[in-house]
MARLO-540689 format. One record per residue: y, z, x of N, C-alpha, C in turn. Coordinates in Angstrom, 3 decimals. Example, Ala and Ser with C-alpha at 12.3 -4.5 7.8 and 13.67 -1.06 7.14 Angstrom:
(r (-5.690,7.800,13.190),(-4.500,7.800,12.300),(-3.300,7.800,13.200))
(r (-2.250,7.080,12.850),(-1.060,7.140,13.670),(0.030,7.870,12.900))
This chain:
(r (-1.180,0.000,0.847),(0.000,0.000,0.000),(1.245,0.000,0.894))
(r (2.061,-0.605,0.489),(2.851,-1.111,1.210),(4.282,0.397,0.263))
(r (5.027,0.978,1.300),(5.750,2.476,0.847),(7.335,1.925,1.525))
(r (8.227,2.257,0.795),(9.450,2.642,1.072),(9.964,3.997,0.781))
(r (10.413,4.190,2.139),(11.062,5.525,2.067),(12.829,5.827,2.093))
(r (13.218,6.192,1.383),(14.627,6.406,1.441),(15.146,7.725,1.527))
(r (15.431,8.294,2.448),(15.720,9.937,2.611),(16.960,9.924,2.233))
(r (17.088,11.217,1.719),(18.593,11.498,1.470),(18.754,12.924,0.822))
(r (19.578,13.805,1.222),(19.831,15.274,0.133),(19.610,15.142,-0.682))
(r (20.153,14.455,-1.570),(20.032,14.263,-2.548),(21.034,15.710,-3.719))
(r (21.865,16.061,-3.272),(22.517,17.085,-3.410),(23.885,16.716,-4.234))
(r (23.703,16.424,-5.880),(22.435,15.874,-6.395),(21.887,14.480,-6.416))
(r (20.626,14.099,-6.750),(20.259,12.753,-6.825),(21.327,12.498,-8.295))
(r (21.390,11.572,-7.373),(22.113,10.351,-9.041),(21.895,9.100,-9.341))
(r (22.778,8.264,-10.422),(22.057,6.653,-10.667),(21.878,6.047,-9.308))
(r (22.944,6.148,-8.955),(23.356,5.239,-7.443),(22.095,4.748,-6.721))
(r (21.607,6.428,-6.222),(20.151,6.435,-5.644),(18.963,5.717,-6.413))
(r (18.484,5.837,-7.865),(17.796,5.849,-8.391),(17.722,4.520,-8.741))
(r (18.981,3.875,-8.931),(19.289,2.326,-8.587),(18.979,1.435,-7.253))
(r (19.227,2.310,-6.309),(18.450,1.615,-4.969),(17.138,2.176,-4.982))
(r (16.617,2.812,-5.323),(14.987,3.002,-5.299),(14.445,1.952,-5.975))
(r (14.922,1.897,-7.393),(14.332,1.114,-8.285),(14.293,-0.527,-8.271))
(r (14.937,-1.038,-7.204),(15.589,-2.139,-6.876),(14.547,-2.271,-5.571))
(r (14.356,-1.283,-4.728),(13.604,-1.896,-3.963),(12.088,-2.123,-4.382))
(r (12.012,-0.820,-5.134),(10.252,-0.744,-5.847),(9.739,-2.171,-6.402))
(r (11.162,-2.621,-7.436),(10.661,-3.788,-8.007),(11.357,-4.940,-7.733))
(r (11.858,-5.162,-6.515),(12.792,-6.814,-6.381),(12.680,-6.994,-4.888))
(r (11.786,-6.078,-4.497),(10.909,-6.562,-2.480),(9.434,-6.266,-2.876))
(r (9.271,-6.457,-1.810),(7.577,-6.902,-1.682),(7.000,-5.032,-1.525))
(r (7.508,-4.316,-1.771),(7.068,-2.580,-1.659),(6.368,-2.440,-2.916))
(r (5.438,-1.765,-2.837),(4.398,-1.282,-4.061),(5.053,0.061,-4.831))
(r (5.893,1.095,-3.295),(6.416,2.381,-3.898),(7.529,3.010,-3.337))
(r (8.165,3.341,-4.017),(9.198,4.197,-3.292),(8.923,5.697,-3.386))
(r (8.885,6.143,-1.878),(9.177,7.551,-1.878),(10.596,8.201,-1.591))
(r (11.033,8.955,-2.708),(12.173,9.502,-2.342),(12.278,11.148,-1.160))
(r (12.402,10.938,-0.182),(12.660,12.069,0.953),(13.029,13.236,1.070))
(r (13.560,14.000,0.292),(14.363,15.262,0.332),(14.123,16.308,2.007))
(r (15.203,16.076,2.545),(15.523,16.190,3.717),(16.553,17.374,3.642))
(r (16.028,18.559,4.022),(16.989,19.617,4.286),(17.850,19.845,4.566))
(r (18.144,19.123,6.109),(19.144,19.120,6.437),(19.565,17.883,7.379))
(r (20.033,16.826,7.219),(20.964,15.918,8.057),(21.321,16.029,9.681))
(r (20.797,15.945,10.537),(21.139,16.431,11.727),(22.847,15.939,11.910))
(r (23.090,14.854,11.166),(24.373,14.127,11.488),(25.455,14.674,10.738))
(r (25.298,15.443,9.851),(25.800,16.120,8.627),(26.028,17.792,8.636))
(r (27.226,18.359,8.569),(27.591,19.607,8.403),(26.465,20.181,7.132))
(r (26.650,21.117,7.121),(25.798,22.318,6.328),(26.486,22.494,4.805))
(r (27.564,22.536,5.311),(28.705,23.132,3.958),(28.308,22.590,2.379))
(r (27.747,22.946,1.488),(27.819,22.629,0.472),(26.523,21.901,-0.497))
(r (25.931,22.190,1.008),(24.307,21.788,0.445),(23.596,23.325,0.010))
(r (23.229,22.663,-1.604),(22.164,23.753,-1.935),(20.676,23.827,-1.979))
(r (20.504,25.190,-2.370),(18.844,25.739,-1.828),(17.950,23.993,-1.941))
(r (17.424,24.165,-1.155),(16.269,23.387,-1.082),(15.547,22.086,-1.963))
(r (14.803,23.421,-2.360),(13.673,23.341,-3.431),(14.248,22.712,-4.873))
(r (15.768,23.133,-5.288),(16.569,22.708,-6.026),(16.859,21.279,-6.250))
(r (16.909,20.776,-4.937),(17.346,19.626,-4.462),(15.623,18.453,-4.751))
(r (14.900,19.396,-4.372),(13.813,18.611,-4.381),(13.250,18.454,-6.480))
(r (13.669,19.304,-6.994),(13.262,19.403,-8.380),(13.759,18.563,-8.962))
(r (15.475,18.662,-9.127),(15.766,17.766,-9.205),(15.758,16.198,-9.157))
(r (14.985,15.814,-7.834),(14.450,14.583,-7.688),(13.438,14.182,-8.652))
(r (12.409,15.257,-8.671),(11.187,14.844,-9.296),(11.965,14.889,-10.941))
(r (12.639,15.365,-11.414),(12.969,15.599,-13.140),(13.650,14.327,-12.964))
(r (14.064,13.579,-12.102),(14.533,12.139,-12.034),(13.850,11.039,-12.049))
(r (12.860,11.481,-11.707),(11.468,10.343,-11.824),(10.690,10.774,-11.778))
(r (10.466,11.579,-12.803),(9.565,12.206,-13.860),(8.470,10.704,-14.769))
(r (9.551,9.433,-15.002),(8.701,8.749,-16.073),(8.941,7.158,-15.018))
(r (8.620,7.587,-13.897),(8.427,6.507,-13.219),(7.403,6.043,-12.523))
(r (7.110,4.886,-12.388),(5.356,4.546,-12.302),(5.207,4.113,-10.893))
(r (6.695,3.684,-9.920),(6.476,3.242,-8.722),(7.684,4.316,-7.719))
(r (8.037,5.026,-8.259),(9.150,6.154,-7.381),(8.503,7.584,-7.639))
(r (8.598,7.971,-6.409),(7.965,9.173,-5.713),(8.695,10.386,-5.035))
(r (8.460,11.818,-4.820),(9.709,12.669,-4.622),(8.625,12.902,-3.564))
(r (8.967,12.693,-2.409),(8.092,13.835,-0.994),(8.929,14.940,-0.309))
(r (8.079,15.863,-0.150),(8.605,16.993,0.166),(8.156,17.245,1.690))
(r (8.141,16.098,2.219),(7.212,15.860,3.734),(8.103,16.661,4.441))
(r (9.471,15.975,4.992),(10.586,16.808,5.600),(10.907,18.392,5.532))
(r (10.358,18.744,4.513),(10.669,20.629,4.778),(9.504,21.322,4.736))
(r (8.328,20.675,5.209),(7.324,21.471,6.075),(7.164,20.948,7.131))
(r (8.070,20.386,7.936),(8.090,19.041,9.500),(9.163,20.685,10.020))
(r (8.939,20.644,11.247),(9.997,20.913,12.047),(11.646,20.646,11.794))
(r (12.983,21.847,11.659),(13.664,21.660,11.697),(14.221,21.300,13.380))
(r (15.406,20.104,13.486),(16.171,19.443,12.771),(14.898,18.244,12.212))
(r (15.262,17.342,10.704),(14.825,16.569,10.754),(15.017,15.238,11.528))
(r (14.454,14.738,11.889),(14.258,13.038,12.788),(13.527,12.230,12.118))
(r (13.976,11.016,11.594),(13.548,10.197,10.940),(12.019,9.059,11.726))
(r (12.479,9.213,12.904),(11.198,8.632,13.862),(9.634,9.485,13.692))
(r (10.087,11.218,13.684),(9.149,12.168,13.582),(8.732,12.287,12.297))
(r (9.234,12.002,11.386),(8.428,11.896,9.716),(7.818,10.729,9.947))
(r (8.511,9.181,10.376),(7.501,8.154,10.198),(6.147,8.366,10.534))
(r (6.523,9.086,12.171),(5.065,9.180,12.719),(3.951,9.689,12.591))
(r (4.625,11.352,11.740),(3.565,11.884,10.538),(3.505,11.304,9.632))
(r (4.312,10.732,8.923),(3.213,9.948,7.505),(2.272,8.941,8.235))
(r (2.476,7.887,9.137),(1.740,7.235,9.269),(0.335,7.439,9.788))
(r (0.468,8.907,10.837),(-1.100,9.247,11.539),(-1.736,10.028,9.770))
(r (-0.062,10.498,9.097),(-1.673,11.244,7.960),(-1.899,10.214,6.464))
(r (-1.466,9.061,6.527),(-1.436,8.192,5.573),(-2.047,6.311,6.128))
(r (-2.542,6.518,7.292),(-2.854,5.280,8.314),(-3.239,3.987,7.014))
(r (-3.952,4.202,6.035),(-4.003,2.730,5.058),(-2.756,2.294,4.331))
(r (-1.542,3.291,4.634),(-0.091,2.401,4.301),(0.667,2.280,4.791))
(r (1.353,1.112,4.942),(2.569,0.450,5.479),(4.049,1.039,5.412))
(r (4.545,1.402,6.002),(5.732,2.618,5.839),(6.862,1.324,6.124))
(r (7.938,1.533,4.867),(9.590,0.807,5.447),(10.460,1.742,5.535))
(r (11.546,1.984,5.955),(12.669,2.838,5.981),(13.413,2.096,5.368))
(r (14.097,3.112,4.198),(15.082,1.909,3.567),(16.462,3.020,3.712))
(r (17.395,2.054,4.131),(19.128,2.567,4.264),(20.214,1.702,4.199))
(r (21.471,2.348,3.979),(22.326,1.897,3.977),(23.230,1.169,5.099))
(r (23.643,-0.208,4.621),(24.333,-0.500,5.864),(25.424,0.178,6.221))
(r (25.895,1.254,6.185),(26.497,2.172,6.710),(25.513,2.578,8.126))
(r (24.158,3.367,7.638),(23.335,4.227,8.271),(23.113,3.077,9.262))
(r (22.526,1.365,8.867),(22.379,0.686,10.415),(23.406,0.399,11.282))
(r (24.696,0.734,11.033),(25.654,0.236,11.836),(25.408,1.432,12.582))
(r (25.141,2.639,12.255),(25.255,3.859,13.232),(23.543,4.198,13.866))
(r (22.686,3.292,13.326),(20.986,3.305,14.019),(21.043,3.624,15.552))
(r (21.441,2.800,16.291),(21.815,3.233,17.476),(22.154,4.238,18.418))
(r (22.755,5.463,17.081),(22.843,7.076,18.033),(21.705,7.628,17.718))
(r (20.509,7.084,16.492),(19.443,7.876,16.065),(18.260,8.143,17.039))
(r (17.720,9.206,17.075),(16.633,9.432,17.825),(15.393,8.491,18.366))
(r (15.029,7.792,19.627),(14.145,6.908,19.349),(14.260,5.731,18.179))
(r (15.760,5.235,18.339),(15.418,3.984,17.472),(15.495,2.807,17.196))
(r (15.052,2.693,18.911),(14.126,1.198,19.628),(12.616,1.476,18.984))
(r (12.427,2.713,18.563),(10.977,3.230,18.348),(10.411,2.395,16.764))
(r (11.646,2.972,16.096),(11.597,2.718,14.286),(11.692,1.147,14.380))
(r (12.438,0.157,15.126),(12.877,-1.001,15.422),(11.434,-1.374,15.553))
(r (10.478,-1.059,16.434),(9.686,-1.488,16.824),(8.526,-1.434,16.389))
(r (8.300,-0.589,15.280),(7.483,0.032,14.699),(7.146,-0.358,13.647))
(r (8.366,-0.374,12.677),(8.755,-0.259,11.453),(9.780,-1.357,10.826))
(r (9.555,-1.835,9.484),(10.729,-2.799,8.784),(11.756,-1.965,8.215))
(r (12.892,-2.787,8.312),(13.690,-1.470,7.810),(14.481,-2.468,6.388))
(r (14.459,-1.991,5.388),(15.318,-2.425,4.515),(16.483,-1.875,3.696))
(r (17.757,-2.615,4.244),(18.909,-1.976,3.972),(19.714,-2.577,2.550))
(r (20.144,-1.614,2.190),(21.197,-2.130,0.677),(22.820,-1.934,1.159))
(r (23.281,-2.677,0.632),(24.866,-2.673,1.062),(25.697,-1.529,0.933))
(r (26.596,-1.364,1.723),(27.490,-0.385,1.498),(29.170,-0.770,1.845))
(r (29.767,-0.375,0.879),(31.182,-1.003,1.236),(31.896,-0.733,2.644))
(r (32.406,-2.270,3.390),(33.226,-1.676,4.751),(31.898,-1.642,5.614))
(r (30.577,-2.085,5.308),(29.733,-1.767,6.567),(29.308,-3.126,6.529))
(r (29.694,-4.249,6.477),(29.117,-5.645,6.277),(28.467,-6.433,7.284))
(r (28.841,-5.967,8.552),(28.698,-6.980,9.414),(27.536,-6.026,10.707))
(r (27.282,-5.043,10.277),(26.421,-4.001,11.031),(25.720,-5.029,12.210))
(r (25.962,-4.766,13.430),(24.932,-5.398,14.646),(23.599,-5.296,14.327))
(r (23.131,-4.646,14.407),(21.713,-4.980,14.251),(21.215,-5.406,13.163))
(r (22.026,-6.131,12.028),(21.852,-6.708,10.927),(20.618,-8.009,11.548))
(r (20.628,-8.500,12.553),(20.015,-9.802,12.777),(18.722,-9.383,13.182))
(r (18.749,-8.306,13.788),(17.062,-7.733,14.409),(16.138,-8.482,13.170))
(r (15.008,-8.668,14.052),(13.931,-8.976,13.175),(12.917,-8.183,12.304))
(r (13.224,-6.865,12.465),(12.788,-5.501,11.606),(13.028,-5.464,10.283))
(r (14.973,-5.973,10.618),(15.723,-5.387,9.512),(15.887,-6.587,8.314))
(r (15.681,-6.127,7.368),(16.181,-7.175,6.101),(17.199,-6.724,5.253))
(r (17.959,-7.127,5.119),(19.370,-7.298,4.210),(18.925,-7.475,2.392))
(r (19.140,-6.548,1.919),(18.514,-6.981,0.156),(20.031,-7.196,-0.472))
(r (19.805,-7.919,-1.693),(20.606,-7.724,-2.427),(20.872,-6.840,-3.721))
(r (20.796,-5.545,-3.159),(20.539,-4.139,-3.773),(22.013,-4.575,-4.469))
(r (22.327,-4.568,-6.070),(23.336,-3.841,-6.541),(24.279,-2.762,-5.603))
(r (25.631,-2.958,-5.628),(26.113,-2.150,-4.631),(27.301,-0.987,-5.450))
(r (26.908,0.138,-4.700),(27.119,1.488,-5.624),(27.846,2.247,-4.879))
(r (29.083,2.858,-5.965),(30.279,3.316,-4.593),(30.273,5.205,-5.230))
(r (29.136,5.126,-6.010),(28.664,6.936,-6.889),(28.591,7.439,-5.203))
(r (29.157,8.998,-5.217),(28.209,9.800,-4.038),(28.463,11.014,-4.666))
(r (27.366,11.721,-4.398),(26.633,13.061,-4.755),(28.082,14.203,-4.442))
(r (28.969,13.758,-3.500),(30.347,14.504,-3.263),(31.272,14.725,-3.911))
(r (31.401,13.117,-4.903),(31.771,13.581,-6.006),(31.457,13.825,-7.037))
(r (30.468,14.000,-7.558),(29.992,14.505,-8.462),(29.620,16.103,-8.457))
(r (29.615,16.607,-7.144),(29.667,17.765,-7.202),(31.048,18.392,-7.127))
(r (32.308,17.669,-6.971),(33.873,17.713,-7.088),(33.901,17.783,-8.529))
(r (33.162,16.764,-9.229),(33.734,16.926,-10.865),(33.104,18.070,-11.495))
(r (32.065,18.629,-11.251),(31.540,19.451,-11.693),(32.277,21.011,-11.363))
(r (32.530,21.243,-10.270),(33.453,22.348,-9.909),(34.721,22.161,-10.761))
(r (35.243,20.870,-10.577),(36.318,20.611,-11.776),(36.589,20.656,-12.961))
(r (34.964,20.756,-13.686),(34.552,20.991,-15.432),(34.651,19.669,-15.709))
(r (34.388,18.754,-15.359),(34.501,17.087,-15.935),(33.083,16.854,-15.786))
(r (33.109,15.843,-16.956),(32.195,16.178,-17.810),(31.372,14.554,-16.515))
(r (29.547,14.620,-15.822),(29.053,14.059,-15.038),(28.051,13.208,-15.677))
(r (27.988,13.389,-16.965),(26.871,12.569,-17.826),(27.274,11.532,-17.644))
(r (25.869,10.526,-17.529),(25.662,8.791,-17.086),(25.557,9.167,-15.388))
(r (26.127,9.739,-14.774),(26.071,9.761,-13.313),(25.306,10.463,-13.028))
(r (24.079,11.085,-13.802),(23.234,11.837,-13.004),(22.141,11.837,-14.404))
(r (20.777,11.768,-14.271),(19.650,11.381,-15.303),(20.294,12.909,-16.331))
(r (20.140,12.915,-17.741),(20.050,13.871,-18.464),(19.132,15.388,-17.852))
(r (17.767,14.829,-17.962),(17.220,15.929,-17.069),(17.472,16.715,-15.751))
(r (18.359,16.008,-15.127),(19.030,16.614,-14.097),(20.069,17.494,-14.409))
(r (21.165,16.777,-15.237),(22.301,17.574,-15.362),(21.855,18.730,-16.895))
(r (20.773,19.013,-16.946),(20.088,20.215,-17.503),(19.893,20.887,-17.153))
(r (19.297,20.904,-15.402),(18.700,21.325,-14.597),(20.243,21.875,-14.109))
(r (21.095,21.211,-13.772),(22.723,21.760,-13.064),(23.091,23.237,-13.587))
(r (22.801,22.352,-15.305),(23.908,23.456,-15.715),(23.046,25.019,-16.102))
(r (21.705,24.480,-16.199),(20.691,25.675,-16.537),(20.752,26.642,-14.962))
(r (21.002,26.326,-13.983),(21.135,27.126,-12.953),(22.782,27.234,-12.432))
(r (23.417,26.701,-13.392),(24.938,26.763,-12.834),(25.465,26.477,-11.236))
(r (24.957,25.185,-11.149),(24.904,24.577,-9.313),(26.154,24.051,-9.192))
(r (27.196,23.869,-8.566),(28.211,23.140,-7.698),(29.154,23.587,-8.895))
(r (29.367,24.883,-9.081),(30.998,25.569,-9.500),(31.332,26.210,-8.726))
């Protein structure tokens, strides 16, 4: 089976995400998307990310009724900091009959280059990226790893939506119903 993985906080997951999952699951040659929940960002301050497990529930009450998107919780039993080279390499020695892609934003490949080992992922691994505004022309766009989709392009981030919510504005459509149930039933990002 051929797997895409897209890591991200997910703090909270919203359409945006769930729109590039669903886009790669069904409009590339991937059988599944796994969604990542990644603790913590090595590239990324701390400030404002909540508990965990929260983050990860959330995912799954998001694709709860989905037949090709997946919530892994691989990253927060791996060694902190996470490294995206060091998850590939465990899923692949403990999953060896599937094909692993990394899927990101052309934001994230213009900056591939400071990532850990990643002549490694280059070499290893296909990577499939969805657009991001202002990152168009990313260098390693031409590598032969990387493929360029024409993912719908989504300018939602989880930053603000946790801004409107501290604000009392109202986040419905930008985040699945079951999620923003889940927000307000634990009273997250006031």
């Amino acid at each position: 089976m051929k797997i895409g993985l897209l890591f991200g906080s997910f703090n909270p997951i919203h359409i945006g995400h769930l729109i590039i999952a669903n886009y790669m699951a069904n409009h590339t040659d991937l059988d599944k998307v796994w969604l990542v929940v990644t603790p913590q960002n090595p590239f990324k301050k701390y400030g404002g990310l909540i508990n965990t497990y929260d983050r990860l529930e959330m995912a799954r009450l998001a694709t709860d009724n989905s037949d090709n998107l997946e919530v892994s919780d691989v990253e927060i039993k791996l060694p902190q900091p996470s490294y995206t080279i060091d998850t590939l390499t465990h899923l692949t020695a403990q999953y060896p009959q599937h094909e692993f892609v990394l899927i990101m934003g052309s934001d994230n490949l213009a900056g591939l280059h400071k990532w850990k080992n990643y002549k490694l992922i280059l070499r290893d691994y296909k990577v499939f990226v969805y657009p991001r505004p202002g990152y168009e022309n990313a260098e390693l766009a031409s590598h032969p790893s990387v493929t360029i989709t024409m993912t719908p392009l989504m300018e939602l981030s989880a930053t603000f939506i946790r801004q409107s919510i501290a604000d009392k504005k109202n986040v419905q459509y930008f985040v699945p119903d079951a999620v923003l149930k889940f927000i307000e039933s634990k009273n997250l990002y006031r």
